[in-house]
C-alpha positions in Angstrom: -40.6 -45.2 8.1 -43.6 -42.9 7.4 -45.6 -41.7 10.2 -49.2 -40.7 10.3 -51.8 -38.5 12.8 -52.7 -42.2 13.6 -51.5 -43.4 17.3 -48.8 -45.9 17.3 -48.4 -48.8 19.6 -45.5 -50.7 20.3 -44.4 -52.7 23.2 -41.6 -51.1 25.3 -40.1 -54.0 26.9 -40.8 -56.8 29.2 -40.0 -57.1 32.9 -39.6 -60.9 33.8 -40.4 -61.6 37.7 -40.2 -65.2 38.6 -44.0 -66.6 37.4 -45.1 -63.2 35.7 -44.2 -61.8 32.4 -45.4 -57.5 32.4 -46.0 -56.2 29.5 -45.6 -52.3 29.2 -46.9 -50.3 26.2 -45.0 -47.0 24.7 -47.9 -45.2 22.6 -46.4 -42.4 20.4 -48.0 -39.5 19.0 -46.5 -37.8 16.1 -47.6 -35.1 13.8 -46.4 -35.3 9.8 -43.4 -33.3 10.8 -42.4 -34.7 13.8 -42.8 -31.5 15.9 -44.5 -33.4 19.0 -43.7 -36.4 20.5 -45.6 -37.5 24.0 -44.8 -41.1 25.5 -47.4 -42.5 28.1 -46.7 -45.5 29.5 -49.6 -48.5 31.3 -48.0 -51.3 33.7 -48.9 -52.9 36.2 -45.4 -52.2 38.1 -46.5 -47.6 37.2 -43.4 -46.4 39.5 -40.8 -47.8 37.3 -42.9 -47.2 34.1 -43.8 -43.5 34.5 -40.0 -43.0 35.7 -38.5 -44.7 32.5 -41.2 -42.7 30.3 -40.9 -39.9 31.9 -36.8 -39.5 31.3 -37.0 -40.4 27.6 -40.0 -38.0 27.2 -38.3 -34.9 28.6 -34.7 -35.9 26.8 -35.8 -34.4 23.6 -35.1 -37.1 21.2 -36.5 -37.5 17.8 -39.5 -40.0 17.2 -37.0 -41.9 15.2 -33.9 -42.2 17.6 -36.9 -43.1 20.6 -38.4 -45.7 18.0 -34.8 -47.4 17.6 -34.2 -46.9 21.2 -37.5 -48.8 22.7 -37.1 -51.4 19.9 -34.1 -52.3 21.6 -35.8 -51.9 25.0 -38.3 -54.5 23.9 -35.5 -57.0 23.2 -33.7 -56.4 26.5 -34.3 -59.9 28.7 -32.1 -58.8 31.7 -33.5 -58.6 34.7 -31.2 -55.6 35.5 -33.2 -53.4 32.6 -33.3 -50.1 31.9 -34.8 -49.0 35.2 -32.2 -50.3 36.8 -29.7 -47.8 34.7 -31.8 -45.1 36.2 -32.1 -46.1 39.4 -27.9 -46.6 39.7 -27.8 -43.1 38.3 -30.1 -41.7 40.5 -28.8 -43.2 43.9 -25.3 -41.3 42.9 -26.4 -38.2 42.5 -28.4 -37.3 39.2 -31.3 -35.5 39.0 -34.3 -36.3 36.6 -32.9 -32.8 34.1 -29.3 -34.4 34.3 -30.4 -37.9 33.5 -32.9 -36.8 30.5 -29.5 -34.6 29.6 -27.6 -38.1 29.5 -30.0 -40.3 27.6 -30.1 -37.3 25.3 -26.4 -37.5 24.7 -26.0 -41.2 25.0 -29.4 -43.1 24.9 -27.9 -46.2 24.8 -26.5 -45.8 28.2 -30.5 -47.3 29.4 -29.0 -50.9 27.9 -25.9 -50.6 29.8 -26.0 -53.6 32.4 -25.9 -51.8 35.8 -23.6 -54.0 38.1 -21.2 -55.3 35.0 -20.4 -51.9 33.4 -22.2 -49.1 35.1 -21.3 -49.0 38.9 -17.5 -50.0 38.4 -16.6 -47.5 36.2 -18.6 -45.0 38.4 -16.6 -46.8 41.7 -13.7 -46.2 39.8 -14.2 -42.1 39.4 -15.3 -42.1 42.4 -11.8 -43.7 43.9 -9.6 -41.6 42.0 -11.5 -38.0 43.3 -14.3 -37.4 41.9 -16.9 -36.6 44.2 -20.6 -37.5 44.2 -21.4 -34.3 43.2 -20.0 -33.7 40.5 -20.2 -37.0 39.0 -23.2 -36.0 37.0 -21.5 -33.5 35.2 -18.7 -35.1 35.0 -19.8 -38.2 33.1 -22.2 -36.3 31.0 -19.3 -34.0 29.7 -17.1 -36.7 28.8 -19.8 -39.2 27.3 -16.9 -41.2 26.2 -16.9 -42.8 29.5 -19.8 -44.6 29.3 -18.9 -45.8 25.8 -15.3 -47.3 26.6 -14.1 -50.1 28.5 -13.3 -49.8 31.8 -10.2 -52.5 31.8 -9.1 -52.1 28.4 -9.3 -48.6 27.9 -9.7 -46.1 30.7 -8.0 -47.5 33.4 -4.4 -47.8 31.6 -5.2 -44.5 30.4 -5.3 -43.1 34.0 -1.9 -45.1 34.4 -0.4 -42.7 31.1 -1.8 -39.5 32.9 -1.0 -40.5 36.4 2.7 -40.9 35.8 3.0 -37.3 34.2 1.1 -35.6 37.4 1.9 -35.2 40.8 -1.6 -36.7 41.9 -5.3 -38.2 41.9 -6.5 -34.7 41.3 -4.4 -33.7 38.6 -5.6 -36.8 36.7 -9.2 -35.8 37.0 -9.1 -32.3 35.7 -7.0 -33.5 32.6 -10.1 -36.4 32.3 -12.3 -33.3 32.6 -10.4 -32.1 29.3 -9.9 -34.9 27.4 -13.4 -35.0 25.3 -11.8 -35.8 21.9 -9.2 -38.5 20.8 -8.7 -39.7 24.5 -8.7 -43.2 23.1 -6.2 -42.6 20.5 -3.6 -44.4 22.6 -0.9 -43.9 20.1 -1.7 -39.8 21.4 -1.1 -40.6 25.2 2.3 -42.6 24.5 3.7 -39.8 22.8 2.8 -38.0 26.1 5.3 -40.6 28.1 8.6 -39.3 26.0 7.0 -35.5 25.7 7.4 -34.9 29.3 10.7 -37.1 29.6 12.5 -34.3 27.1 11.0 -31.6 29.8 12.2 -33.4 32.8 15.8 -33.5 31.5 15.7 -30.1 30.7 15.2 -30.0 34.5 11.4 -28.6 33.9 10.1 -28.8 37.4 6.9 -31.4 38.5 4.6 -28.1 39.0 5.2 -27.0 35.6 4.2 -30.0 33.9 1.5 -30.3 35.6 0.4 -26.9 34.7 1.1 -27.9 30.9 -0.8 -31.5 31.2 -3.6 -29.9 33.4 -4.6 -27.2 31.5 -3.4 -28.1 27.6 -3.3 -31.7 28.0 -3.6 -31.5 24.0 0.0 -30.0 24.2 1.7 -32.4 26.1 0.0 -35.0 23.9 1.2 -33.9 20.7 3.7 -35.8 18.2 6.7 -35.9 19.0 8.8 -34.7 16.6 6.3 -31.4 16.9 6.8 -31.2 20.7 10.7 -31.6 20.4 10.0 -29.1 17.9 8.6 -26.7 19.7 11.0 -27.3 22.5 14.0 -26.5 20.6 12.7 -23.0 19.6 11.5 -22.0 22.9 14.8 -23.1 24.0 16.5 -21.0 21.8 14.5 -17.7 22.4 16.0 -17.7 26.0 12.8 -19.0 28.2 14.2 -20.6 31.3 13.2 -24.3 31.8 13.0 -23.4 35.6 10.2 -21.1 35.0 6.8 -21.9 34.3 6.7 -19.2 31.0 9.1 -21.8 29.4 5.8 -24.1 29.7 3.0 -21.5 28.5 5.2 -20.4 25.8 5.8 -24.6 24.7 2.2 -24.2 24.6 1.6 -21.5 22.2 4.4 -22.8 19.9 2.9 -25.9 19.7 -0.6 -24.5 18.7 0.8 -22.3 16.1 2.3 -23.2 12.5 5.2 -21.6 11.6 2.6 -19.5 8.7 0.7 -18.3 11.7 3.4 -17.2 14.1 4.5 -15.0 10.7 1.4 -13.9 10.1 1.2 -12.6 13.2 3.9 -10.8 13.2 3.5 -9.2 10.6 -0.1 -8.0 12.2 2.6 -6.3 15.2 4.7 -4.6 12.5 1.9 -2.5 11.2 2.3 -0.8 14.5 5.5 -0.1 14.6 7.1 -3.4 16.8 10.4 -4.9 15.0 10.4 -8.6 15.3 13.6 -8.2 17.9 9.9 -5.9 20.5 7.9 -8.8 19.4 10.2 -11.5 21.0 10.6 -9.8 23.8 7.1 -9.1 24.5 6.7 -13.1 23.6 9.5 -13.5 26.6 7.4 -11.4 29.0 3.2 -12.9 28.3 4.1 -15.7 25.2 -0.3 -15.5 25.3 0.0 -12.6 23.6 0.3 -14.0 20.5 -3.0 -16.2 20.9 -4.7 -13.0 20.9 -7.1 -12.6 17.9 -6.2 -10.2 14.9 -9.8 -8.4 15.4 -8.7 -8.0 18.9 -5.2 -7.0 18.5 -6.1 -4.0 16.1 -9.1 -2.7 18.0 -7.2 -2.4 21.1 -3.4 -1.2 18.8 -5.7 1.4 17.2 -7.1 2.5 21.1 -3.5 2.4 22.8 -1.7 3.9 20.2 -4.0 6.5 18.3 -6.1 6.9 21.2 -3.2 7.3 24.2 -0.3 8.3 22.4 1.8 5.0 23.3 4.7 3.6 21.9 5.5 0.1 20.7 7.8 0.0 23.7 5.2 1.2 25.8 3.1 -1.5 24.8 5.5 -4.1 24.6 6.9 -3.7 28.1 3.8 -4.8 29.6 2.1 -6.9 27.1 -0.5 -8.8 28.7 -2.9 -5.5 28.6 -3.5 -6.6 25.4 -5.2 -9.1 26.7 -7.7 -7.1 28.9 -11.1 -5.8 27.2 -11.0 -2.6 25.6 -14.7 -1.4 27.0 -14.7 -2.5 30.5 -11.0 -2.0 31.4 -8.9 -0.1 28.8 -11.0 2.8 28.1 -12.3 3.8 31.7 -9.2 3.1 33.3 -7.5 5.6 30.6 -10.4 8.0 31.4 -9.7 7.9 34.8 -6.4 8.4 34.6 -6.4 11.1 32.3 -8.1 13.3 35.0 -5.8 12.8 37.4 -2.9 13.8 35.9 -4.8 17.3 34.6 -5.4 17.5 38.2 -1.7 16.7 39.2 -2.8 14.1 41.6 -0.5 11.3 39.6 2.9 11.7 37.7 2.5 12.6 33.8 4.9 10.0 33.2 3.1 7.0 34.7 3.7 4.0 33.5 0.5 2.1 31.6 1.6 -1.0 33.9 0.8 0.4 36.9 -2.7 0.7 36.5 -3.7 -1.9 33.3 -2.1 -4.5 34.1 -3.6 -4.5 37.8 -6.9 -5.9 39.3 -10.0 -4.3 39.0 -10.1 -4.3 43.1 -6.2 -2.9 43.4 -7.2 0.0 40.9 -10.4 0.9 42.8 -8.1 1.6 46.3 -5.0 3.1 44.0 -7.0 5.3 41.4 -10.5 5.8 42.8 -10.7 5.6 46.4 -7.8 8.0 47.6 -9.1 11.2 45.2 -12.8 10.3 46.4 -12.9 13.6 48.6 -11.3 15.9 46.7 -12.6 14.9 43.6 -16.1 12.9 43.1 -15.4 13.8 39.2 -13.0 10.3 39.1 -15.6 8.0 40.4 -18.6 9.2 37.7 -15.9 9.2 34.7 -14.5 5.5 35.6 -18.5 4.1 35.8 -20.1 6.6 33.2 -17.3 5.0 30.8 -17.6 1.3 31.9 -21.4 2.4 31.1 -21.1 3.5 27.8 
């Protein structure tokens, strides 16, 4: 459809009241390249006709989704209508930005029929935890929701999740991750056996709720890949009592076996045998999510910079997780001066002050050498500065 500097004029829909038929008029103003659109809306009922407009105005949609949508606006004969969608939305808690964000997302949501599909669903969040403030955000991060059937799709999904967590809760915040293949129910019943072959491995409840909770994706898997993954965790000595055995199922599982090469062979370059990189694994198994880019820039700063070794390194692993600018380097800085001041052992370990908060090295490193020497206190923020 070609448009032109020309106004068009279209009927938006019709509101039927019992002896009078309303008529409301969209008029659309476009330019040849569709870089403005501007809806103003005339009827006689203006409250529920400026607050319809107003929405898909300020959602951003192109002239051609907004055509197709108020074409199907003018066909819609039920009295529950599109003002009724907004006026659901609005009485649990959206504001005008987070429903023009929703139509945006999902404009077909203003055809939903409020008291049939609408409100159950949102009774049904509601009942399991979700509170009234956060429904908004909730239900436009996870769009899905308003697409799906409440009956034949959501709600025996919640029955897969709930049986793998301890709670209501726990079934929300793995809702709050599910944004892609939820409905793929052949996914979630490979989830039932998944967390059967933990639970005989005596995996406790808090653990697999950590795993479905927070890599939902994980627990979700195939399952010859999970039992896959099992197995070699298994057999590189994590304890299934321990919630590492779950974090480390986790990185398996998200890793090929050419990528868990590759990276070690990205450790070997400095020095680590594969015997320092599984025990590193055994201590923070996230180290070996870290990025290559990463992992050099902060090799090349540890070990060229400070002198470590690979054993240095690879007892305390997870400071190759911290940033190299904000924590590594000042904290080295720091330290540095205090041991050419003998106020700390030249043989301190690298743990006791990278691995640790930025609040417990501030009273450790910073605040007891204050009086003696200011120097430490300009070094650690003239570095975090640079």
């Amino acid at each position: 459809m070609l448009f032109t500097d020309s106004m068009l004029k279209f009927n938006l829909f019709h509101v039927f009241t019992h002896s009078t038929t309303l008529h409301s008029t969209l008029t659309v103003h476009c330019s040849n390249h569709f870089s403005n659109l501007s809806v103003s809306v005339s009827n006689t009922n203006q409250d529920d006709s400026f607050m319809l407009s107003n929405i898909i105005n300020s959602a951003g949609l192109s002239p051609e989704t907004t055509l197709k949508l108020t074409k199907r606006l003018k066909l819609k004969k039920s009295d529950d209508g599109p003002n009724a969608v907004i006026q659901l939305l609005r009485n649990y808690g959206f504001s005008d930005s987070q429903l023009s964000t929703l139509v945006k997302k999902h404009p077909l949501v203003l055809l939903s029929k409020p008291e049939n599909t609408l409100l159950p669903k949102i009774k049904f969040f509601l009942s399991i935890g979700v509170s009234i403030t956060d429904l908004p955000k909730f239900l436009i991060g996870n769009i899905s929701f308003l697409k799906r059937s409440l009956e034949q799709n959501i709600i025996p999904r919640y029955h897969i999740i709930r049986s793998l967590v301890r709670d209501d809760k726990e079934v929300v915040s793995v809702f709050k991750r599910l944004t892609w293949n939820f409905y793929n129910l052949s996914m979630l019943n490979d989830s039932v056996p998944n967390i059967e072959v933990l639970r005989k491995l005596g995996v406790p409840q808090r653990s697999i709720s950590l795993l479905v909770c927070n890599f939902p994706y994980v627990a979700f898997t195939n399952q010859s890949r999970f039992v896959e993954a099992v197995n070699f965790v298994k057999e590189m000595g994590f304890d299934p009592l321990k919630s590492y055995f779950v974090l480390a199922l986790r990185v398996i599982v998200m890793m090929d076996k050419e990528a868990w090469e590759s990276k070690l062979k990205i450790f070997e370059r400095w020095g680590w045998s594969k015997d320092i990189c599984v025990s590193a694994f055994q201590k923070y198994p996230l180290y070996m999510t870290i990025s290559e880019k990463k992992i050099m820039k902060i090799m090349n700063f540890l070990v060229k910079d400070m002198g470590l070794t690979p054993e240095d390194i690879a007892r305390n692993p997870n400071i190759l997780n911290r940033n190299v600018e904000k924590t590594l380097i000042p904290r080295c800085a720091v330290v540095k001066v205090l041991k050419s001041r003998g106020l700390v052992k030249s043989d301190l370990l690298i743990g006791t002050f990278l691995q640790i908060s930025e609040k417990t090295f501030l009273e450790r490193c910073i605040t007891p050498f204050q009086k003696d020497l200011p120097l430490v206190l300009a070094v650690y923020v003239g570095q975090k500065l640079d």
